[in-house]
C-alpha positions as CSV (number, residue, x, y, z in Angstrom):
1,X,132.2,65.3,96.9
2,X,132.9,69.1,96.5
3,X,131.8,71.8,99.2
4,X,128.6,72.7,96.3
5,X,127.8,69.1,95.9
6,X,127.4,68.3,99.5
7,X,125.4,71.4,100.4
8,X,122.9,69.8,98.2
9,X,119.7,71.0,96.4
10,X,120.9,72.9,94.3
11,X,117.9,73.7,91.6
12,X,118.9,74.9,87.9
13,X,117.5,78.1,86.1
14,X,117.8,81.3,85.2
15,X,117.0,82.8,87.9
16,X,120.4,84.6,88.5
17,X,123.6,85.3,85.8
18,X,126.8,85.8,86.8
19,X,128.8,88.9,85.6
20,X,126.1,91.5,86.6
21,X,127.5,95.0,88.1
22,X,125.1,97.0,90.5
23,X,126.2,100.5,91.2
24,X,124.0,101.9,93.8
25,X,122.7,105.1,93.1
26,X,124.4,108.5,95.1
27,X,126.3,106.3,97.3
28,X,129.4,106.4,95.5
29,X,132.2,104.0,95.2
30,X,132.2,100.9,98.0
31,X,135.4,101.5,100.6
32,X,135.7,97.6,101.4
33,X,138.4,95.6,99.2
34,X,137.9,93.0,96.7
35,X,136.5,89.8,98.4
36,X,133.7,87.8,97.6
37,X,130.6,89.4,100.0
38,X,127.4,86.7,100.6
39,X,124.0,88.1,101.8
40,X,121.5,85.6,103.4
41,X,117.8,86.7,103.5
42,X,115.8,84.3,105.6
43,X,112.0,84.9,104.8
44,X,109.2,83.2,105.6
45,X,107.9,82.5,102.0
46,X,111.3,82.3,100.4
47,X,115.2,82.6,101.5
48,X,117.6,83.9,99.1
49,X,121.0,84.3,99.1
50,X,122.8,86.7,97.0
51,X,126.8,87.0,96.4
52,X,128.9,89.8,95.0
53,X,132.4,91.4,95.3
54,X,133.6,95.0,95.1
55,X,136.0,95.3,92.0
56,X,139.5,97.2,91.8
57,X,137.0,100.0,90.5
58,X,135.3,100.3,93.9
59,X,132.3,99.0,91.8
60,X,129.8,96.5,93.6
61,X,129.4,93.2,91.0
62,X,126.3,90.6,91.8
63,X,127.9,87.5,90.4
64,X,125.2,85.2,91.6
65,X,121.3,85.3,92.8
66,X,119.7,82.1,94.2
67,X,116.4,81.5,95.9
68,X,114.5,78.7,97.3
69,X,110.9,78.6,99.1
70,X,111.4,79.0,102.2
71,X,110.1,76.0,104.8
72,X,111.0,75.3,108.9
73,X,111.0,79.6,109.0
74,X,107.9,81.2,110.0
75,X,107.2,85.3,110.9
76,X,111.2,85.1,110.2
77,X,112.2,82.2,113.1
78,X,113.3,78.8,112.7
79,X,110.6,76.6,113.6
80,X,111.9,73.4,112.3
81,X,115.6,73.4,112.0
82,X,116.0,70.4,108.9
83,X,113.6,72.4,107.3
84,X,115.3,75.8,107.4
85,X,118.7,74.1,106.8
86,X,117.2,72.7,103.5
87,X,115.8,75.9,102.7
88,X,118.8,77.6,103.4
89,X,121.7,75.0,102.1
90,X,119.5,74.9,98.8
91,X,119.5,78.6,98.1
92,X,123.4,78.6,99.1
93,X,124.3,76.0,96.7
94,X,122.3,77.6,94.0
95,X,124.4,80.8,94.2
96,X,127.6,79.2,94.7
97,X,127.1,76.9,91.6
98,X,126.2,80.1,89.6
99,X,129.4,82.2,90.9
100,X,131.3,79.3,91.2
101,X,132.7,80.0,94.4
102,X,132.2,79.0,98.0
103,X,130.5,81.1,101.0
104,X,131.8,80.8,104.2
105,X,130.6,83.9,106.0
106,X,127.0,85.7,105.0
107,X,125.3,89.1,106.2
108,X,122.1,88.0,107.3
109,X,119.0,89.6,108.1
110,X,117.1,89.8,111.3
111,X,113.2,90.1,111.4
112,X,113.0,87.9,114.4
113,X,113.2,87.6,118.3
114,X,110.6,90.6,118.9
115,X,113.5,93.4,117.6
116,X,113.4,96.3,119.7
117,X,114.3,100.3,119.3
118,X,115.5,102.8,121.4
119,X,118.1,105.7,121.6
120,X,120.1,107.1,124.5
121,X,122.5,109.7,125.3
122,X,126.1,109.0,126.4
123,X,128.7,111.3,127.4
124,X,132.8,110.8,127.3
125,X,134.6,113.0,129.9
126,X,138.1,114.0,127.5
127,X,139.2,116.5,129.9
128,X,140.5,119.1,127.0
129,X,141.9,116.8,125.1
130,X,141.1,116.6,121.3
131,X,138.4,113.8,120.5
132,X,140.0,110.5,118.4
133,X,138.8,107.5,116.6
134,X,139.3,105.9,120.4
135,X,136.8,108.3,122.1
136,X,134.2,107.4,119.4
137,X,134.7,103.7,120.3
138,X,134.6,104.2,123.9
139,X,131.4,106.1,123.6
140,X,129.9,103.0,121.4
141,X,131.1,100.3,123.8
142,X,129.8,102.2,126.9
143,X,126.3,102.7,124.9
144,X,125.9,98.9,124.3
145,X,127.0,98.5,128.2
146,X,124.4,101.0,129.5
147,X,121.7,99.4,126.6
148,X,122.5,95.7,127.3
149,X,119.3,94.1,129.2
150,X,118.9,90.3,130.5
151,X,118.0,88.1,127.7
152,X,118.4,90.4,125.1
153,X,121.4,90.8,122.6
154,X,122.4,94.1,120.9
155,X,122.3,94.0,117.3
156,X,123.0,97.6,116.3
157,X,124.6,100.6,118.5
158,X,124.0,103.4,116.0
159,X,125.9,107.1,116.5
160,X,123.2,109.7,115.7
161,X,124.9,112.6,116.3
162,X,127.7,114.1,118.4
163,X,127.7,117.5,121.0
164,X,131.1,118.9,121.8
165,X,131.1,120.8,125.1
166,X,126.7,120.8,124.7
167,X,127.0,122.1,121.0
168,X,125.0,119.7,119.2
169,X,124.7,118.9,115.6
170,X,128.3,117.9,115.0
171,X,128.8,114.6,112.6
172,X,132.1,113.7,113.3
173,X,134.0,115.3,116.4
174,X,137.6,113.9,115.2
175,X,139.9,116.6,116.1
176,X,138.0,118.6,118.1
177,X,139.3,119.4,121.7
178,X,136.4,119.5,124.0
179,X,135.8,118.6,128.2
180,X,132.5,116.7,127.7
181,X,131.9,114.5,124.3
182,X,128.3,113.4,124.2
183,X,126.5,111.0,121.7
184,X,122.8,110.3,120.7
185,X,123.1,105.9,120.3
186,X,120.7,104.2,118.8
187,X,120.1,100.5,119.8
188,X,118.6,97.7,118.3
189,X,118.1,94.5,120.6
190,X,116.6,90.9,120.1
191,X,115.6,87.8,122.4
192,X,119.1,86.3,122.4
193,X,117.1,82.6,122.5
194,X,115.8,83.5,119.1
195,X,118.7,84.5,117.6
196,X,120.3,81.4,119.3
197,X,117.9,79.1,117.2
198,X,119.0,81.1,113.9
199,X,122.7,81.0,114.7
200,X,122.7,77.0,115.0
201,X,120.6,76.5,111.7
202,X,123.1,78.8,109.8
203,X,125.8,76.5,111.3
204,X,124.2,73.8,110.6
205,X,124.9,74.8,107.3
206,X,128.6,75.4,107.6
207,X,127.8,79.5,107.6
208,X,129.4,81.9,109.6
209,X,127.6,84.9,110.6
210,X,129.8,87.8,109.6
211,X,126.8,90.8,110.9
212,X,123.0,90.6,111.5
213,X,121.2,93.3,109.7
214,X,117.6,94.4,110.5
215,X,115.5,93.5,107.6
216,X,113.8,97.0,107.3
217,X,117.1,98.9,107.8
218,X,118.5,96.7,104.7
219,X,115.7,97.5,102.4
220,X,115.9,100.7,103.2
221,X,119.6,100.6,102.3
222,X,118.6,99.2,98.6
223,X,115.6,101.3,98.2
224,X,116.2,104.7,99.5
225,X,117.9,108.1,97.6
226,X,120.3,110.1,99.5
227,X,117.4,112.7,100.2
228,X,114.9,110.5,101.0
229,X,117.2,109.6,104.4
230,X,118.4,113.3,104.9
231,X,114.7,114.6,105.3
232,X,112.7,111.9,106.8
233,X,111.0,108.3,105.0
234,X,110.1,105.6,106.7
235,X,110.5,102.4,104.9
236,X,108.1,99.4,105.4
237,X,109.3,96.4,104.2
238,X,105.9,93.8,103.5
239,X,107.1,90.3,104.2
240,X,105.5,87.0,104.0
241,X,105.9,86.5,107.9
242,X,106.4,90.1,109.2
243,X,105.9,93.7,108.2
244,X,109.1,95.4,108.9
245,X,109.3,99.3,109.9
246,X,112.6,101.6,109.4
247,X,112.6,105.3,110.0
248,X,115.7,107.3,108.9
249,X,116.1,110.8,108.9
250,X,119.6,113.1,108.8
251,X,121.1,110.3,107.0
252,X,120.6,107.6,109.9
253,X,118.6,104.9,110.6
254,X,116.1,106.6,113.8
255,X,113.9,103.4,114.7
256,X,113.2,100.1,113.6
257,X,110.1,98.0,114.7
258,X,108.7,94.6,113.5
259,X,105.0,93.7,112.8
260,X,104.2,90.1,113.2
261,X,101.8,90.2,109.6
262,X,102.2,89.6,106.4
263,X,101.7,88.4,103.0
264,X,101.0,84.6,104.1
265,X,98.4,85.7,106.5
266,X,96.6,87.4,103.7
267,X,96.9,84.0,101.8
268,X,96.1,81.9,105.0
269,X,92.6,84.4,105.0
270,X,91.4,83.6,101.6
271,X,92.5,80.1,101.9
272,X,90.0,80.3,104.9
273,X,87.0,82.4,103.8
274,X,86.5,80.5,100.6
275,X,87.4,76.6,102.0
276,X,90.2,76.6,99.4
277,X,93.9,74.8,99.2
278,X,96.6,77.0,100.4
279,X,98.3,76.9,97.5
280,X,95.2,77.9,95.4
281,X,94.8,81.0,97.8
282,X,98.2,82.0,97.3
283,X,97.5,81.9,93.0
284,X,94.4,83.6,93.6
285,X,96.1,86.5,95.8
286,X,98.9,87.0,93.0
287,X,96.7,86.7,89.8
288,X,93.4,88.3,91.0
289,X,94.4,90.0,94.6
290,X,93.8,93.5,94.9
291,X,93.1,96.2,97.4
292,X,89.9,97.7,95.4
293,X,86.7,96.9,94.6
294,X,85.7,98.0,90.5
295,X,81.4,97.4,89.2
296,X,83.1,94.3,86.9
297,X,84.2,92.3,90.3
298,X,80.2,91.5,91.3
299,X,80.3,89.7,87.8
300,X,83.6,88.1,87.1
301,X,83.8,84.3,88.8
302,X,86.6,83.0,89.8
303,X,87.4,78.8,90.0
304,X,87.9,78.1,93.5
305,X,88.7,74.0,93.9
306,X,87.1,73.0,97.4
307,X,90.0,71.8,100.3
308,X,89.6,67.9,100.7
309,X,87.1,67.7,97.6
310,X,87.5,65.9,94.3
311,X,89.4,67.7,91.2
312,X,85.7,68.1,90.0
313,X,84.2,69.6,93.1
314,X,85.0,73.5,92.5
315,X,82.8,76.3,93.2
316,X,82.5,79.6,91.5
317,X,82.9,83.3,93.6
318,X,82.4,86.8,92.7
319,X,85.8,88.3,92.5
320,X,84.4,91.0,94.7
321,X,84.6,88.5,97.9
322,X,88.2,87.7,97.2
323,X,88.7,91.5,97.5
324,X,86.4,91.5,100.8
325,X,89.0,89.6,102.4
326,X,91.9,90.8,100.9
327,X,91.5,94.6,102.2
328,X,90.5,94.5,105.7
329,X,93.9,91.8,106.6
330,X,95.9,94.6,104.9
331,X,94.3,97.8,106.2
332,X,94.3,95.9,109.5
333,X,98.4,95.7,108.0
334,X,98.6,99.3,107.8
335,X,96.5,100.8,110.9
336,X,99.0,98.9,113.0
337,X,102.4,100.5,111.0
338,X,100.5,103.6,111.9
339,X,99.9,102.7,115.5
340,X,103.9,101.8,116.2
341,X,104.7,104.9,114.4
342,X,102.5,107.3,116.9
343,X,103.8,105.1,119.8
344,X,107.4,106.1,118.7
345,X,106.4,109.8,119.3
346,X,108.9,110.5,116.3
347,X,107.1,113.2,115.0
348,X,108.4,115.0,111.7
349,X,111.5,112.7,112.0
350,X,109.2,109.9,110.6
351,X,108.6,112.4,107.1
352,X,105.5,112.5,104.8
353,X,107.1,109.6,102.5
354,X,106.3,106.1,102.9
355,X,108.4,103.6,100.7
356,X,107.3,100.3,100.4
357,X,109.2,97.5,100.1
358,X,108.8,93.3,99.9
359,X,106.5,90.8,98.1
360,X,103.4,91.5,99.6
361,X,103.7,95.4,98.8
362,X,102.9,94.0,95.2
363,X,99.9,93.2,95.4
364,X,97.4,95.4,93.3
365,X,96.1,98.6,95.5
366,X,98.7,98.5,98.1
367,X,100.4,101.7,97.6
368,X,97.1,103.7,97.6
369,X,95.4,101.7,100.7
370,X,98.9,102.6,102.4
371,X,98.8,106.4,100.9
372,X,94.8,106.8,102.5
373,X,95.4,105.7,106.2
374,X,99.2,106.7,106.4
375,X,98.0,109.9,105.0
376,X,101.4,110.1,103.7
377,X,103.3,109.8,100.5
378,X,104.3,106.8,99.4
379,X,106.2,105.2,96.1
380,X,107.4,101.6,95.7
381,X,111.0,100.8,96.7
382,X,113.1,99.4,94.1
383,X,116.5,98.3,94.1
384,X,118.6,100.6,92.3
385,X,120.3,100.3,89.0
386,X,118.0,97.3,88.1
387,X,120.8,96.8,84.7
388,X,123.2,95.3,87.7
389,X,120.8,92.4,88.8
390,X,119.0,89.3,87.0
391,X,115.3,90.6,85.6
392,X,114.1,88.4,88.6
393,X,116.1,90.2,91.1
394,X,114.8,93.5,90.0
395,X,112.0,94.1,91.8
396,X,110.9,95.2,95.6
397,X,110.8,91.5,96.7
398,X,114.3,91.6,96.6
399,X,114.8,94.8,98.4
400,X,116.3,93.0,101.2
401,X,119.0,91.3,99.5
402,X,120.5,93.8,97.9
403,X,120.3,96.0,100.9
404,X,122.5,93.1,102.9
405,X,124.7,93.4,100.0
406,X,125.2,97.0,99.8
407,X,125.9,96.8,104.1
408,X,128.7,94.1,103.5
409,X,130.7,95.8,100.7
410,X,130.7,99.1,103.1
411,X,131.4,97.4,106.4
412,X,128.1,98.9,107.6
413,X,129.9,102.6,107.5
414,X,126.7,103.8,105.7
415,X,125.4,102.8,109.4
416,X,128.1,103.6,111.1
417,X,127.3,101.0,113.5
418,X,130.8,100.2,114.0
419,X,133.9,102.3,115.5
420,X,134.7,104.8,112.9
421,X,138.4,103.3,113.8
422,X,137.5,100.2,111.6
423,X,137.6,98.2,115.5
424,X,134.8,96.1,116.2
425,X,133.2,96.0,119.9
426,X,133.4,93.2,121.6
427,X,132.2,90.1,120.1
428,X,128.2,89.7,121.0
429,X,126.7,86.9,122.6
430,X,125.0,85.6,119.4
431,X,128.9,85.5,117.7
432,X,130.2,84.1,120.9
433,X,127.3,81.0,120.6
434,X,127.7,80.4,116.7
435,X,131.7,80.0,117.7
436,X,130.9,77.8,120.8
437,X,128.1,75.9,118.3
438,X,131.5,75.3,115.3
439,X,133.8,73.8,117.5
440,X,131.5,71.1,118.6
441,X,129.4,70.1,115.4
């Protein structure tokens, strides 16, 4: 039995074809060299895994999309590890059997283990010596030292900007003789028993983790223009499990925060206030959902069938109450992404755009709810050059994915979260488990 066969599960469709190229938009050509590249999105409605390679063109190919509802995963942790690996091995062997090639190592995303954001200053002592590819290094490894806290483990150390002998604004100090390098870091950190839970499901699965990737930072990778991150957005991403928040401005991601709401608490709501099947609450949500309330609502009935009832026992409701409990979940949604952004105090850095990205941002309404108490404007996010992905790939539910992808063909240097020497720090925690976890399974 081949490596395909025995991941198992594999489901036939159309919902990805090979062949497809994706160029993102004013990024320019990808630096990493030919290699297959695997992304692993790990939602709570859904996991999908995406695989490409970066041609002899510098060109970014999708050769494969699969997807599989998403079970054992809930606000982005694995609650019930055979679940999750079923999810996850069935959404692998999809994409494998459609690019027909194996994944070893997959980018994944990380909306769990209560991420946190903050930034610090560092400062490298050169001693009027011209600043190298080293002294950026250094200044990363000593950030992640200073930022490391008990229980938690560092998931990005982000270089801001640079100040040579106190003058600030300088991008990239290489060559520069100076006494006193300083950097602005910005650090992302999770509950390393989290992550521990989601690094022995992915081997579980026979998957090496080649980065974690937070989930907002990702979309906003797919979804952003080269603008957009020079003068200030903020991305939220609308998951099933989790609202996701990313704020970049001068090109780099500022702050990242994680809301534990989403789309299935919307459906969990109706299913609720009208005595409905899950599952019926979730058709409801995507075929008659919406954010707004029009004079036809008070007379259009909707079929609701009555949880633990007959087929025959089904009731008949005003579409009007479906929106009643629709809107206050997701304004509830959208006062709290304002609250986390005014507790970040960042000010202008956070801009006057909004783009939103994920399954639930879908949902009829959303984008002008978010545009009245963000008091901001805001678009939809959209993957870019939709003619490179499968129809079904296309849209902002998939924002995510192709964000993971676009981070693994550059080596992160969009981010650059690594050394600018190419060096990695020193191996994590959470890489130093999934290793311990392979050599004994």
């Amino acid at each position: 039995m081949n490596e395909m066969s025995r991941r198992g599960l594999a489901q036939s469709g159309a919902d990805g074809r090979a062949g497809l190229s994706v160029q993102p938009a004013a990024r320019g050509r990808f630096r990493r060299a030919s290699g297959t590249l695997a992304a692993l999105d790990i939602g709570s409605t859904k996991v999908t895994c995406m695989i490409g390679r970066v041609e002899s063109d510098g060109h970014l190919r999708v050769l494969s999309v699969g997807h599989h509802r998403s079970r054992g995963i809930r606000a982005g942790s694995v609650v019930d590890l055979e679940e999750a690996e079923a999810s996850i091995r069935a959404a692998v062997a999809q994409a494998e059997e459609l690019a027909d090639t194996q994944v070893r190592e997959v980018v994944a995303n990380l909306s769990c283990g209560r991420p946190g954001s903050h930034q610090l200053d560092v400062q490298l002592q050169l001693g009027g010596n011209a600043a190298d590819s080293n002294a950026l290094r250094r200044i990363v490894i000593e950030g992640r030292a200073r930022a490391y806290a008990e229980g938690r483990e560092i998931i990005h150390a982000i270089p801001l900007a640079y100040a040579v002998d106190g003058t600030p604004g300088v991008k990239d100090p290489r060559g520069m003789v100076c006494s006193t390098l300083s950097a602005r870091l910005h650090v992302v950190d999770a509950d390393v028993g989290t992550l521990r839970n989601l690094a022995a499901c992915l081997a579980r699965c026979d998957l090496d983790i080649e980065a974690l990737v937070a989930a907002s930072f990702a979309a906003g990778l797919a979804a952003l223009v080269e603008d957009e991150r020079e003068l200030g957005v903020t991305v939220v991403d609308m998951g099933g499990g989790t609202t996701s928040l990313a704020v970049f401005a001068e090109g780099q991601l500022q702050h990242t925060d994680v809301i534990p709401i989403g789309g299935q608490h919307v459906t969990n709501d109706i299913a609720r206030g009208l005595s409905t099947t899950i599952a019926h609450a979730e058709r409801m949500k995507t075929l008659h959902g919406s954010t707004h309330a029009s004079p036809e609502d008070d007379r259009e009935l909707l079929p609701v069938p009555l949880v633990g009832e007959d087929d025959h026992a089904i009731a008949k409701v005003p579409r009007s109450m479906l929106v009643g409990i629709i809107r206050p979940r997701l304004e509830e949604t959208f006062e709290l992404v304002r609250a986390r952004l005014d507790d970040a105090g960042l000010g202008r850095a956070a801009g006057r755009r909004v783009v939103l990205t994920g399954g639930a941002s879908q949902l009829i309404g959303v984008r002008e709810l978010a545009a009245q108490i963000l008091d901001k404007q805001v678009r939809h996010g959209r993957p870019p050059s939709p003619r490179g992905l499968p129809d079904s790939a296309s849209g902002p539910a998939f924002a995510v994915p192709v964000g993971l992808l676009v981070w693994a063909a550059t080596e992160g240097q969009i981010a650059r979260d690594l050394a600018p020497s190419g060096h990695e720090a020193p191996p994590g925690l959470l890489r130093r488990f999934a290793t311990w976890l392979r050599e004994r399974l």
